[in-house]
N, C-alpha and C positions, 0 to 999 in steps of 0.2 A: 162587480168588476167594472173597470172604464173599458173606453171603447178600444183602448192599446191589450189589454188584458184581455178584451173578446176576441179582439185579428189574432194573437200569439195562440189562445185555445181552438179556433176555428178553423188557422191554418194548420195546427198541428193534427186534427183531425180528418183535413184535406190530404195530405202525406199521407198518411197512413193508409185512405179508402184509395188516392186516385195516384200518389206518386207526383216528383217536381213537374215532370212535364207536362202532364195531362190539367195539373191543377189551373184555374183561372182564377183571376180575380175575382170574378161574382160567382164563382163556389163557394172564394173566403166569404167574402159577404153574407152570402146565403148561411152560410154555416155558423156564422158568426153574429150574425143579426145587427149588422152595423150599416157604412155604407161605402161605395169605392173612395170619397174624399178621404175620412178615415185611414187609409192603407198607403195614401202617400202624403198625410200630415207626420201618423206616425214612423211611419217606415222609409218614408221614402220613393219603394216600390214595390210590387208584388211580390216580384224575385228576391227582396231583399226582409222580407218579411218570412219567405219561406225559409232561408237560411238560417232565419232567426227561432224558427220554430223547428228547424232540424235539428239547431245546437241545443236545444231545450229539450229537445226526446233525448240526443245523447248524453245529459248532462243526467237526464232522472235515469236512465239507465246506469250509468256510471255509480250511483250510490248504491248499488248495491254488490258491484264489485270485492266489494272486500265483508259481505254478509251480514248479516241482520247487524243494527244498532246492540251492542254492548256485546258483542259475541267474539273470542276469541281467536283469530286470523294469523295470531303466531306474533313474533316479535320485528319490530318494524328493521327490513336488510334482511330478514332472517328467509332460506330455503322453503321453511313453510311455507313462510304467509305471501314467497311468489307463488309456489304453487297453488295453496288456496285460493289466491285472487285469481290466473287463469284458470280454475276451472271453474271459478262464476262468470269469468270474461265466455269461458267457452260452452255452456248450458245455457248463457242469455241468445248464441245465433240463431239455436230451432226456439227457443221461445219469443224471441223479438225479430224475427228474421225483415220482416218487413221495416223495422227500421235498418239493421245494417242494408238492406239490400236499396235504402235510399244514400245512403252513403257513397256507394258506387253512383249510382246515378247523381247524386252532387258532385265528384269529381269528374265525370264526363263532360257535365255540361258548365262548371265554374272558369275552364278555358274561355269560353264563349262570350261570360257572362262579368263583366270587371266589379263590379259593387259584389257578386257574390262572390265573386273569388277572394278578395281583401276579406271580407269578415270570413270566409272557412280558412283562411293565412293564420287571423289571429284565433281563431279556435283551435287552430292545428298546434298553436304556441301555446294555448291555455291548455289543451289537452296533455301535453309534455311534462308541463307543470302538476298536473292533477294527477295523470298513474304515478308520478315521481313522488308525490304525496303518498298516495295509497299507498305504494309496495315500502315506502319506509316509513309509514305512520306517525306523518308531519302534515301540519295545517299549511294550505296552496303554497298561501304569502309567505310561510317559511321556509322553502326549498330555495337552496343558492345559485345560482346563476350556473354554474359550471356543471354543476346536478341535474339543473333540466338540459343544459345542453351536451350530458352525456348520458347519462342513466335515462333521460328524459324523452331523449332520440331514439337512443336501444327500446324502449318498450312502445315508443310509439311503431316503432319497424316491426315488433314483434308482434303488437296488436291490429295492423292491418295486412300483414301474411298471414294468420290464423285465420283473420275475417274471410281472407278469400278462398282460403285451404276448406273451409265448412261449409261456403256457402256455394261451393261449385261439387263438392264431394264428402260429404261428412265420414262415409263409411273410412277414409284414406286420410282425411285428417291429422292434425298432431293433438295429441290427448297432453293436458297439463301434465301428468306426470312426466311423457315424454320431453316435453319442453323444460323440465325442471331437471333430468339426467342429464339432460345435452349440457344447459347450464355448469351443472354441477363437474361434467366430465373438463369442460370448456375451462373452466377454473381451477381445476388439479393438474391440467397440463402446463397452464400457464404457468402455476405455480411451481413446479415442477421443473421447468424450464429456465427459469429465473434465480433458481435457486442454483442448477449449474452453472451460471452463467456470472456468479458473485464468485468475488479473490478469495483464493482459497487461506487459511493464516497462515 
């Protein structure tokens, strides 16, 4: 690996032991066997280095949202395969908890912070795009514009209310199946509703 490929693994191992704010720069270094010049050729800045290796834990997290390689998740739109995907969204918080629980701590301090805040903007827009893939079993670049900015929206609201609902209380939680009746009820009324609401012949 280059010396951008050692700060991106070193810091992501910084996160993980020490958290955004504790970490320094010459931890990354140290960790990464490089040197602080390194860290704003390629980055820029420390801070913007770590952002960059947050979105990179969430990004290897994210593949596995929707279950092993060639395994069965149900049909893409389909009831299933949202509920299959939250409940790997919701088994990864006590097994990764330490990354969602940098997440919160990125958006405390990305106020503060303007180079980190822009790059978690455009992760937050690539994220939209990415569950809007998963949950209809479409590659990134082929989700339409109107799709990430609806279905894209809704699951990103819905994946950072769960995050907080487990990571503050899991016993009280929402269990994907819960989250898949609500849906489902949400949907029958609607329909439901619409369908009185057409001229009668």
């Amino acid at each position: 690996m280059g010396h951008r490929e050692d700060l991106l693994a070193g810091a992501k191992r910084c996160l993980l032991e020490k958290g955004f704010v504790r970490t320094t720069a010459r931890d990354v270094v140290k960790e990464s066997g490089t040197n602080l010049a390194s860290i704003g050729y390629h980055y820029g800045s420390k801070d913007a280095l770590l952002a960059e290796a947050y979105i990179s834990l969430i990004e290897e997290l994210g593949d596995g949202f929707v279950g092993p390689p060639g395994g069965d998740a149900g049909p893409g739109g389909s009831l299933e395969r949202f509920e299959k995907m939250w409940g790997n969204v919701i088994q990864s918080f006590p097994e990764a908890r330490g990354i969602w629980m940098l997440t919160l701590e990125f958006i405390t301090q990305a106020e503060r912070l303007a180079g980190v805040r822009d790059i978690m903007i455009k992760a937050q827009d690539q994220g939209r795009a990415g569950l809007a893939a998963l949950l209809l079993d479409l590659d990134d670049d082929a989700v339409p514009e109107d799709v990430v900015n609806a279905e894209g929206r809704l699951y990103t609201t819905l994946l950072n209310g769960l995050m907080v609902q487990w990571l503050f209380d899991p016993g009280s939680a929402t269990t994907a199946g819960q989250l898949t009746e609500g849906l489902r009820r949400v949907a029958e009324r609607a329909s439901a509703t619409e369908g009185r609401r057409l001229p009668q012949p």
